[in-house]
C-alpha positions as CSV (number, residue, x, y, z in Angstrom):
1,X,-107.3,134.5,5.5
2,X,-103.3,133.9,5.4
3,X,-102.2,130.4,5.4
4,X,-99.1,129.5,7.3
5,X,-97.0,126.9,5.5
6,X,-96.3,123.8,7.6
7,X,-92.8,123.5,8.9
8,X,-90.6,120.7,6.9
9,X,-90.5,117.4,8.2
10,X,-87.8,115.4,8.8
11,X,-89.0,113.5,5.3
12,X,-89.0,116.1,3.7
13,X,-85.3,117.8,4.2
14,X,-83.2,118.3,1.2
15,X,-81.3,115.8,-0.5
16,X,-77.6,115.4,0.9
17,X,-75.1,112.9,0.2
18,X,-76.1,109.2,-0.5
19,X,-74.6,107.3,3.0
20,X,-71.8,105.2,2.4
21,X,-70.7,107.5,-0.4
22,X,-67.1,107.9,1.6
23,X,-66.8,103.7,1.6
24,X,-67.7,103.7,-1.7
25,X,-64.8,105.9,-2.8
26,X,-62.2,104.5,-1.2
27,X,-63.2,100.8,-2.3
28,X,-62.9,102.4,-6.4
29,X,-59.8,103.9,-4.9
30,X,-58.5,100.5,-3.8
31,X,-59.3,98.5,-7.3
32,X,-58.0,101.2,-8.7
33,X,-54.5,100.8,-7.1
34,X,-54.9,96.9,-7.7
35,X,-55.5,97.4,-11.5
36,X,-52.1,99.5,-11.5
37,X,-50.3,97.3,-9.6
38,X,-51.4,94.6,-12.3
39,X,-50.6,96.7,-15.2
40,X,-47.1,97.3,-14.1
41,X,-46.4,93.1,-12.6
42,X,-47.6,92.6,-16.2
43,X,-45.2,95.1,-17.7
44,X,-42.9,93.9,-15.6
45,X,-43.1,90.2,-16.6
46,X,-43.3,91.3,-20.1
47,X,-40.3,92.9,-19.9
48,X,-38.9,89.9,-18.5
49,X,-40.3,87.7,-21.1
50,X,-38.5,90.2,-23.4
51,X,-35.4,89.6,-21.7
52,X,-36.1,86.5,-22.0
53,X,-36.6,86.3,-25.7
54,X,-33.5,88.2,-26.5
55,X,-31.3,85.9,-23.9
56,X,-32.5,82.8,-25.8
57,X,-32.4,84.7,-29.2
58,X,-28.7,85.7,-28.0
59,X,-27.9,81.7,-27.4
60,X,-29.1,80.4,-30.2
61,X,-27.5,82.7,-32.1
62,X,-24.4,82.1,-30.3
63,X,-25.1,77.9,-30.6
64,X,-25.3,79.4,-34.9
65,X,-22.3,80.3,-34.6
66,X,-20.5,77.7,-32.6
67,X,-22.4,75.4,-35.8
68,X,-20.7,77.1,-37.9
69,X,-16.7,77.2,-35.9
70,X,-17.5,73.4,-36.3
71,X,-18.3,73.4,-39.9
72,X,-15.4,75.5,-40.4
73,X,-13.1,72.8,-38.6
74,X,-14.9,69.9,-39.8
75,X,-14.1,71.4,-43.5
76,X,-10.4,72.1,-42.8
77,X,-9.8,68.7,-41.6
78,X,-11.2,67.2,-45.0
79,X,-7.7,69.4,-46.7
80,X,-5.3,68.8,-43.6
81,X,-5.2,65.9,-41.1
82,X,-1.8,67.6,-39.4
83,X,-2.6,68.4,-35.3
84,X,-1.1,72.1,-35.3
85,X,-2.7,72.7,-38.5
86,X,-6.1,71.9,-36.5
87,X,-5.1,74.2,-33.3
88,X,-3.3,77.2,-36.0
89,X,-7.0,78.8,-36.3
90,X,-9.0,77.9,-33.6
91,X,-8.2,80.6,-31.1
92,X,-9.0,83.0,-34.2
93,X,-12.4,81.3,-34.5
94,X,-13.3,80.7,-31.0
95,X,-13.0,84.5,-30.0
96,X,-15.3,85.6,-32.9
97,X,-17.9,82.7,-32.1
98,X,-17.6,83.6,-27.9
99,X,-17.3,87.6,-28.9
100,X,-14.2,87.3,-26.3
101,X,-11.2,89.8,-26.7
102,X,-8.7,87.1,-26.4
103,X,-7.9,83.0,-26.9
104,X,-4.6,80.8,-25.5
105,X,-4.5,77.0,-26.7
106,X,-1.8,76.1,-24.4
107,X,-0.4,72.4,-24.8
108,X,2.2,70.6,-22.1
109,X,5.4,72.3,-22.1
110,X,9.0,70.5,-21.7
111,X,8.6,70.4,-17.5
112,X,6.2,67.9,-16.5
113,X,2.8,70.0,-14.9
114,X,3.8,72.8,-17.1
115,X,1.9,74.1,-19.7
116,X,2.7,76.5,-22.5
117,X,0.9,78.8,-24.9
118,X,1.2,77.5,-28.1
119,X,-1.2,79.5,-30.2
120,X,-3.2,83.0,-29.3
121,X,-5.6,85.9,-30.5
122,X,-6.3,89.2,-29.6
123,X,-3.1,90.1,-28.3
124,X,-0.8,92.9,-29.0
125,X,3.0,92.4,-29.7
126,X,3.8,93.6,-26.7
127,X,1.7,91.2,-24.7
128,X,2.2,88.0,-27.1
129,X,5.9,88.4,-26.1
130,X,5.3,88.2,-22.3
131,X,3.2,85.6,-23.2
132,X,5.3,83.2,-25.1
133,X,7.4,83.3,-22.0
134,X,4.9,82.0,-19.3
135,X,4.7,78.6,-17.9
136,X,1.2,77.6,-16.2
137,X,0.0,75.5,-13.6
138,X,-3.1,74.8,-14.1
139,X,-5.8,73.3,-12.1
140,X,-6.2,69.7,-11.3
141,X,-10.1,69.8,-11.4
142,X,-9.3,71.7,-15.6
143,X,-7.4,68.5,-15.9
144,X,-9.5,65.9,-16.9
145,X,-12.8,64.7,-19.4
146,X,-15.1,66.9,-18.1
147,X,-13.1,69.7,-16.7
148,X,-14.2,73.1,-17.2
149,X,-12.9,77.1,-15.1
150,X,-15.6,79.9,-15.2
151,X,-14.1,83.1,-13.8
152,X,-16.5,85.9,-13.2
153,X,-16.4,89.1,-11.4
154,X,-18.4,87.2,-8.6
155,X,-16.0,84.0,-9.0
156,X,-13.8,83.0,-5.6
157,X,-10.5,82.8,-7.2
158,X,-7.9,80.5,-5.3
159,X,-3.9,81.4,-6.1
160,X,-3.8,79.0,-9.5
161,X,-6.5,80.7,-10.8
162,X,-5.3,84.0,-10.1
163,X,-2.3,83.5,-11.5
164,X,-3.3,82.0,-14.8
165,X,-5.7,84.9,-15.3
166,X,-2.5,87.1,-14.6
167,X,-0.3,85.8,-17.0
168,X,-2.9,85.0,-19.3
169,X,-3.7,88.9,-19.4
170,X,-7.3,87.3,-19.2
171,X,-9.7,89.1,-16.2
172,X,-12.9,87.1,-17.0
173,X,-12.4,83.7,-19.0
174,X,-13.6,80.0,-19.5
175,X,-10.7,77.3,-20.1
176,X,-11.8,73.8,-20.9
177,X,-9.4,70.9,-21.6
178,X,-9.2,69.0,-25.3
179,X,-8.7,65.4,-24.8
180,X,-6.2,63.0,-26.3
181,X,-6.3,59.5,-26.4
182,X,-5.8,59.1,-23.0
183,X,-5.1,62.5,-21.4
184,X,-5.7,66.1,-21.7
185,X,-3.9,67.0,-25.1
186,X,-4.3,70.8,-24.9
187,X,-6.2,73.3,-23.1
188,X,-8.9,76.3,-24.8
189,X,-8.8,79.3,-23.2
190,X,-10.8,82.4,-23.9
191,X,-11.8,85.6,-22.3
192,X,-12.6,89.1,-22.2
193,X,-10.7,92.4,-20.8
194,X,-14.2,93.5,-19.2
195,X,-16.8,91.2,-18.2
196,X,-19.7,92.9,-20.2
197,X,-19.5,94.1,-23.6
198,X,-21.8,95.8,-25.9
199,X,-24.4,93.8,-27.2
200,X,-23.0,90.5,-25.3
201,X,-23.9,89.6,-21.6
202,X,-21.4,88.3,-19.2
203,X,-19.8,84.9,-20.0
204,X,-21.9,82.2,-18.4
205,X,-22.5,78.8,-18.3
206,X,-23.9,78.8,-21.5
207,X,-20.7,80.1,-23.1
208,X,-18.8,77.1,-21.2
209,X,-21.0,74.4,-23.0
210,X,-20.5,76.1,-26.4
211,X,-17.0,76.1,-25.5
212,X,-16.8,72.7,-24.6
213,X,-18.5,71.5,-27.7
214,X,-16.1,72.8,-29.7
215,X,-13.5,71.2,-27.8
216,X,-15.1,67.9,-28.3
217,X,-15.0,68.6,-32.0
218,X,-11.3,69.4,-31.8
219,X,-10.8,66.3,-29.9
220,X,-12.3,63.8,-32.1
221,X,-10.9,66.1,-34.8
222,X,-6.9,65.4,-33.1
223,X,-7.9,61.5,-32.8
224,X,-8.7,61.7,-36.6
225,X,-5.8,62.8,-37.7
226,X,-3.7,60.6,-35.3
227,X,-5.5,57.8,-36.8
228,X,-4.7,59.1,-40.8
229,X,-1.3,59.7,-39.6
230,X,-1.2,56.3,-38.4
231,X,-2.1,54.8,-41.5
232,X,-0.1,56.7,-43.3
233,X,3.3,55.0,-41.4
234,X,1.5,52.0,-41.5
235,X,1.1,52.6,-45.5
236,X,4.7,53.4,-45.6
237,X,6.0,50.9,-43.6
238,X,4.3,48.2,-45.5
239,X,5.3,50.0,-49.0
240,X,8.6,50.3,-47.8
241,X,9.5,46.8,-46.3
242,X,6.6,44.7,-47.5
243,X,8.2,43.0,-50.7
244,X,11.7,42.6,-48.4
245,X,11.1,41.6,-45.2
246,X,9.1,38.7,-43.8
247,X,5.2,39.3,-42.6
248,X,6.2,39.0,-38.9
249,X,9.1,41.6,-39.6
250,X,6.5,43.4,-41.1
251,X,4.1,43.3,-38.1
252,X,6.8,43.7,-35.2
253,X,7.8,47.2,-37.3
254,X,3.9,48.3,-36.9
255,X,3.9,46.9,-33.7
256,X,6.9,49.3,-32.5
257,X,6.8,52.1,-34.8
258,X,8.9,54.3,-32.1
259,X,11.4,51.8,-32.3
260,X,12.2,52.3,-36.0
261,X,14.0,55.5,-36.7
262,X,14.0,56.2,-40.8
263,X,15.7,59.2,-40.4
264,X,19.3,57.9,-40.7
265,X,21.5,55.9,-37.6
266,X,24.6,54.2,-37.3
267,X,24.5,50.7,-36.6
268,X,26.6,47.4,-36.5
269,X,24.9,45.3,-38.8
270,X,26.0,42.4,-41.6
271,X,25.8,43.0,-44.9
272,X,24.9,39.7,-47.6
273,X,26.4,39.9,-51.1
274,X,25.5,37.1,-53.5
275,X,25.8,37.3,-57.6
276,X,25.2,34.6,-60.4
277,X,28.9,33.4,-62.0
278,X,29.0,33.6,-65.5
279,X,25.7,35.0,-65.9
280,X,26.4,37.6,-68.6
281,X,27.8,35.6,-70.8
282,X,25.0,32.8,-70.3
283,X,22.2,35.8,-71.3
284,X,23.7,36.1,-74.7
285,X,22.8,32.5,-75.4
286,X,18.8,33.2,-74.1
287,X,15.6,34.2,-75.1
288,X,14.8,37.6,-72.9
289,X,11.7,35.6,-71.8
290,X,14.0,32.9,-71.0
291,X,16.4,35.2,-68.8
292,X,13.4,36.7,-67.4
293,X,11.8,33.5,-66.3
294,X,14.8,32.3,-64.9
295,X,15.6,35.1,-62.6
296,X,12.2,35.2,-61.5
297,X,12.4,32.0,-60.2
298,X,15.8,32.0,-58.8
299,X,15.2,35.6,-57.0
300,X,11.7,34.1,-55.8
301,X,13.6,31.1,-54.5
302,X,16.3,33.2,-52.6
303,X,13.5,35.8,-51.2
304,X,12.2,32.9,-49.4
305,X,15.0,32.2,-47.6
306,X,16.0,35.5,-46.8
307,X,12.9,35.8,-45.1
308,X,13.3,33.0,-43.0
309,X,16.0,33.9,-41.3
310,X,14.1,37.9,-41.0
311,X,16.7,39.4,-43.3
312,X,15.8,42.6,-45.0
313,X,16.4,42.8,-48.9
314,X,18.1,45.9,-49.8
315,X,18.0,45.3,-53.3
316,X,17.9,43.1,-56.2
317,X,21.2,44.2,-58.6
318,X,20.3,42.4,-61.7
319,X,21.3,39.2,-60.7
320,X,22.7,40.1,-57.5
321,X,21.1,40.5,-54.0
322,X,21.7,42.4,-50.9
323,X,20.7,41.5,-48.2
324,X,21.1,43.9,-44.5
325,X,20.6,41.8,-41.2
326,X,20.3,43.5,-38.1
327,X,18.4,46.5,-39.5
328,X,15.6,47.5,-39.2
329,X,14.6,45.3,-36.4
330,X,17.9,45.2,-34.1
331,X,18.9,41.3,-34.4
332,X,21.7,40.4,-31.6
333,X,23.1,37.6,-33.7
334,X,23.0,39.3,-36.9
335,X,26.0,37.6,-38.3
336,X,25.1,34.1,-37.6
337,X,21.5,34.8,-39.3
338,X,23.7,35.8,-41.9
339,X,25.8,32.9,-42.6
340,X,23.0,30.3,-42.1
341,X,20.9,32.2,-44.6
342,X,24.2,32.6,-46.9
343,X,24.6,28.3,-46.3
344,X,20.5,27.5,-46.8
345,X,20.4,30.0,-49.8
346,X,23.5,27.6,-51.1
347,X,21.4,24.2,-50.7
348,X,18.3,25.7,-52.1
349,X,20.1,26.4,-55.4
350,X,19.9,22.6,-56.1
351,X,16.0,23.0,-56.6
352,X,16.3,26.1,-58.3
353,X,18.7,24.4,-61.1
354,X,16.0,21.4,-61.2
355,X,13.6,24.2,-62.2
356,X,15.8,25.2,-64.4
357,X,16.6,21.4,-66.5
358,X,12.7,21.1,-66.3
359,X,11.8,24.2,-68.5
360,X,14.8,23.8,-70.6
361,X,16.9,26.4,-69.2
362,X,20.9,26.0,-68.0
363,X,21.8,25.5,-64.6
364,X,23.5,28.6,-62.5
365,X,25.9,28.8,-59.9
366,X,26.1,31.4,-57.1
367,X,28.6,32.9,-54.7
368,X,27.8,34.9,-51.5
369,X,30.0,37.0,-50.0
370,X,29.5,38.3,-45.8
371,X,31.2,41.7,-44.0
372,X,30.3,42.9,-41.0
373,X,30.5,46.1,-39.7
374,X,28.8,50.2,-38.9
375,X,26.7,51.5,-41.5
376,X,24.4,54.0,-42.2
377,X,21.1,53.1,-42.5
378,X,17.5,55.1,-43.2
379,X,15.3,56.0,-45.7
380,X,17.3,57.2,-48.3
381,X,15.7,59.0,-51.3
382,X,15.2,61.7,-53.6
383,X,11.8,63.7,-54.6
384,X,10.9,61.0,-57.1
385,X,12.0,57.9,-55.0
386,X,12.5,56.4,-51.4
387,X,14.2,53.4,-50.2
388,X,15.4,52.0,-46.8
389,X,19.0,51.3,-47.5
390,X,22.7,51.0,-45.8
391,X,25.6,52.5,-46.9
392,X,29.0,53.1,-46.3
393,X,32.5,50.9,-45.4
394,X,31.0,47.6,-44.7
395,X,29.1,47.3,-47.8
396,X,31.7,47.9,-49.8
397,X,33.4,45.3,-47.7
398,X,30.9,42.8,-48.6
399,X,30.7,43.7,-52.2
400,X,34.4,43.1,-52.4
401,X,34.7,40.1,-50.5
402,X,31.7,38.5,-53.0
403,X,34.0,39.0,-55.7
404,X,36.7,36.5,-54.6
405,X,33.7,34.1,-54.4
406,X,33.5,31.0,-57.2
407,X,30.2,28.8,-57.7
408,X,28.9,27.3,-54.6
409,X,31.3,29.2,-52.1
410,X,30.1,31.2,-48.9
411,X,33.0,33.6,-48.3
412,X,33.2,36.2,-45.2
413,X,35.1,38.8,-43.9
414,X,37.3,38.6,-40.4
415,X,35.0,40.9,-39.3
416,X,31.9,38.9,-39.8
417,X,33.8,35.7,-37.9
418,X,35.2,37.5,-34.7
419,X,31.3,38.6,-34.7
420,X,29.6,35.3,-35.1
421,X,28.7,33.7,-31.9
422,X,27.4,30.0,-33.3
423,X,30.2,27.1,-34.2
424,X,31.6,27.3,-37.5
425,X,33.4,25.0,-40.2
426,X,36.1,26.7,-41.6
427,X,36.7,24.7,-44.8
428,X,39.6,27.5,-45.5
429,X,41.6,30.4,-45.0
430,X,43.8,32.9,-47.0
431,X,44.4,37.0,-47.1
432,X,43.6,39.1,-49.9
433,X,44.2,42.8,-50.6
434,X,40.9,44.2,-51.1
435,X,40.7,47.4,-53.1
436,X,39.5,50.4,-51.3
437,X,40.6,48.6,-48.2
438,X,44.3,48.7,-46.1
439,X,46.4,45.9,-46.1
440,X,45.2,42.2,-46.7
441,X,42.5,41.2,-45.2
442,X,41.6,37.4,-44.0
443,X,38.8,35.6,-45.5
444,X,37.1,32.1,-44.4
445,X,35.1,29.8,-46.6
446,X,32.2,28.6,-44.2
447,X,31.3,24.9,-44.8
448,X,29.0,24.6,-41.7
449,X,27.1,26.5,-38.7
450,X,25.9,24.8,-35.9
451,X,24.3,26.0,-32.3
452,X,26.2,29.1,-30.8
């Protein structure tokens, strides 16, 4: 007998596809998607991170070399303390530290708010002769401690700034101001003919502050050599005047060093003469220790009154002295300083001669002869030797009115009367022909000054 196979079941179909296969799919294709869009925001910050590495690698390598534009001017200034020597290479060396195509130092030009260039880099010929012809205004906010101009392609550029970029030649640059004392001394500016270049991103505020470091540098670096420069006048002055004039002379001069011009000027002035009579012949009968001693003590002597009445000793002439008053410090009443030193340095010859009887040396005798009139006066000197002098007419005068002079006498010039402004005893009056000098002229024995 045939058996008929049962009929499948439900339960007993054929396997299909699982349910929720579909779901499933789309859930893989979702983390899927997710994972991708996590590989590439980590690509994509690591690529930032990268950019971000070679920024900073790209600023401190920029900060190396602004390190080393310092050490570079920090050296120089040990060799030169002169202010253009300091600015000669620094737009040289600011443009290969900043990898900027150009560099203007521009300093205050003769028109007040006017500045000029002064020093450059990167130009041609043809542009650094347009250039040496501008005159800037720059802006006030540039102008002081902490100014600072960043001009970018995305910078809003009022007319100042236009311009400067214009006649600097100088589309994209960063200016920063180098400070004096008190006020802006100069102003850095560097730039570049196209914002980006290879291997260097867009100036930036990072560039400003490297810029402005160096600027401090310079500053202190100017201030320095103001200082040096300073103490070398003070130096001079001092070497100059300090064996010759009076301390407070001395310290008015450092006081007013624009006041004294060592350069050469004409001036009215009155020149002191005074020599020892007979003093030749009374060295042949002394010891050179004996001469020695007593010129020492009688030039000593005299140098103290000299200073007192702020007269500057030109010179010491063996035995002789001259003596300038009204140079280098103006004096109004030059002449009468002159006659009452000419009268104390008289009186004060009775102590040197008491000196004198006490170490067993003979007494001396001195005569002083005044003129008054223009002379030259200024540092006067060869490669091997300097001295503040006068010369000319007047001290010629003097010299030749001093020789007329006997023991004890104060003799001066016409000139130096008419001049002198304080009461006078004439104790006498004659005319002499002076050689090198027109006619006769009249000279006056002074006895006495009193108040003007």
């Amino acid at each position: 007998m045939n058996r008929v196979p049962p009929e499948p079941s439900s339960l007993d179909s054929s396997p299909s596809a699982p349910a929720g296969s579909e779901s499933t799919s789309a859930e893989l294709q979702r983390e899927l998607e997710f994972l991708r869009a996590q590989v590439d925001r980590m690509a994509g910050d690591q690529l930032r991170a990268d950019s971000q590495i070679l920024r900073l690698q790209y600023e401190l390598h920029q900060r190396k070399l602004a390190f080393k534009l310092l050490s570079k001017l920090f050296a120089s200034l040990d060799v030169t303390v002169e202010v253009n020597a300091i600015y000669a290479g620094l737009c040289a060396q600011a443009c290969a530290t900043l990898k900027t195509d150009r560099a203007v130092l521009l300093l205050p030009a003769e028109s007040p708010g006017s500045w000029r260039p002064a020093h450059s880099s990167g130009y041609s010929s043809t542009a650094l002769a347009s250039l040496g012809a501008c005159r800037l205004v720059l802006p006030p906010t540039l102008l002081c401690r902490k100014g600072k101009l960043l001009l970018t392609r995305d910078s809003v550029r009022d007319e100042v700034q236009t311009e400067l970029s214009l006649q600097l030649q100088i589309p994209f640059l960063i200016a920063v101001p180098i400070m004096g004392a008190a006020e802006v001394a100069a102003v850095l500016v560097v730039g570049r003919n196209k914002e980006v270049k290879p291997f260097a991103p867009p100036l930036d505020s990072g560039d400003v502050n490297s810029l402005q470091a160096i600027a401090g540098f310079v500053a202190s670096a100017i201030q320095n050599a103001a200082l040096v420069q300073l103490e070398r006048q003070e130096r001079f002055v001092r070497d100059t005047f300090g064996r010759y004039l009076s301390d407070d002379v001395v310290a008015r001069l450092l006081g007013e060093p624009d006041g004294l011009d060592l350069g050469g000027e004409s001036r009215e002035l009155t020149i002191l003469m005074s020599d020892l009579r007979g003093f030749t012949q009374l060295c042949e009968s002394l010891q050179p220790a004996q001469v020695v001693a007593l010129l020492n003590n009688y030039l000593g002597a005299m140098t103290e009154v000299i200073h007192r009445y702020q007269g500057t000793i030109d010179e010491f002439i063996g035995d002789g002295i001259m003596v300038i008053f009204g140079a280098p410090v103006p004096q109004h009443d030059h002449a009468d300083r002159a006659i009452a030193c000419a009268l104390e340095m008289q009186l004060a010859m009775t102590a040197v001669n008491e000196w004198n009887a006490a170490e067993g040396l003979p007494s001396i005798g001195m005569g002083i002869g005044l003129a008054t009139g223009v002379a030259i006066i200024g540092n006067i000197c060869s490669t091997k030797r300097a001295k503040y002098g006068a010369v000319g007419s007047t001290v010629n005068l003097a010299a030749r009115v001093q020789a007329y002079t006997r023991s004890g006498q104060v003799l001066m010039d016409e000139s130096t009367r008419l001049v002198a402004q304080a009461s006078l005893r004439i104790d006498r009056s004659f005319k002499e022909p002076l050689k090198g000098f027109e006619g006769q002229r009249e000279l006056s024995e002074v006895g006495c000054i009193g108040a003007p």
